[in-house]
N, C-alpha and C positions, 0 to 999 in steps of 0.2 A: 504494500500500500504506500502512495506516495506521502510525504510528510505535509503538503500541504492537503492533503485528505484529511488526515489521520490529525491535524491541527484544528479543522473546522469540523471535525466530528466531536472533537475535545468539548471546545467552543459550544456546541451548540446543547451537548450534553449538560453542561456548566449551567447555561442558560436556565434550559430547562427544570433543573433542579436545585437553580435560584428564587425561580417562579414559584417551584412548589415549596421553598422554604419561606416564602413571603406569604404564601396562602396559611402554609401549617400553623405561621407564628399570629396573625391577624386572627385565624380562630381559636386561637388559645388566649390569643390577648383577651378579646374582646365578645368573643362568642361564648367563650368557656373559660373564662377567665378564673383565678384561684380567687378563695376566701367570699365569694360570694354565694354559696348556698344555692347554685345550679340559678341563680335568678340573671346571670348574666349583667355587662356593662355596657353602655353607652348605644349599645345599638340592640338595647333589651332583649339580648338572648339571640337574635333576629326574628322573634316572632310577635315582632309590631307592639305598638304602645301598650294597647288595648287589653296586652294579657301582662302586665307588670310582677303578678305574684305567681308566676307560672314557673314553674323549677324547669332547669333546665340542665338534664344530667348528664345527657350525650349528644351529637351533632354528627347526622349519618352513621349512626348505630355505632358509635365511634367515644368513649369519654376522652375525658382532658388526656388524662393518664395515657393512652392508645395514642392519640394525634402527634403526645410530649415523643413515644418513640418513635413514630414515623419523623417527625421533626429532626429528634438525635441521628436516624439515619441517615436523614438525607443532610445533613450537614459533613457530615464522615464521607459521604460519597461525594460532597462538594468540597472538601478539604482533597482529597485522594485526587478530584482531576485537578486543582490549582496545582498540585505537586506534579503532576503528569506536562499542564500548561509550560509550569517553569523550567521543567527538564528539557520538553521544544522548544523553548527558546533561550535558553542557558547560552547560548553562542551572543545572540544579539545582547542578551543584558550582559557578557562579558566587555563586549565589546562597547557598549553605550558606556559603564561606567571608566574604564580605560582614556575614550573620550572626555570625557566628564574629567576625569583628575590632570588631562592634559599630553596622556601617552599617546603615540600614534604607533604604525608599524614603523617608522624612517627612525623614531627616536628610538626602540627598542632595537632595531635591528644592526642601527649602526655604532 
């Protein structure tokens, strides 16, 4: 597989299980938020004003606890490709900081 494949497959992977760490953490925040007695925060469980005293224990057959580890996983598997990202491009950040401190190849080589 060429590296620029296997770079945008990284990428897109990344993405994706950014998204779903933004979704896991917004329903734990605020859908299933802790210490509130299942009644939910700010966006009242999401089941509308109208039912304020409505316990609200789980969110797609799913409690806090269950979302907490999908959440821990996908975080490890978004740790695992930024290690993966920075191994693909370990060459460019060599070389960017090089730049940066003022080395070039002419000054090292000569």
């Amino acid at each position: 597989m060429k590296r620029t494949n296997l770079n945008f497959i990284v990428v897109l992977i990344a993405f994706l299980d950014l998204l779903g760490l933004a979704c896991t953490g917004f329903i734990m925040k605020y859908i299933l938020p802790p210490g509130t007695g299942g009644r939910g925060r700010m966006l009242r469980g999401g089941r509308g004003a109208g039912n304020v005293g409505e316990q609200i224990k789980d969110f797609w057959s799913m409690t806090r606890h269950e979302w907490g580890g999908i959440h821990f996983y996908l975080a490890v598997i978004f740790a695992v490709l930024m290690i993966v990202h920075i191994i693909l491009h370990w060459s460019w950040i060599k070389a960017y900081f090089k730049s940066l401190l003022g080395f070039s190849r002419k000054t090292i080589s000569s």
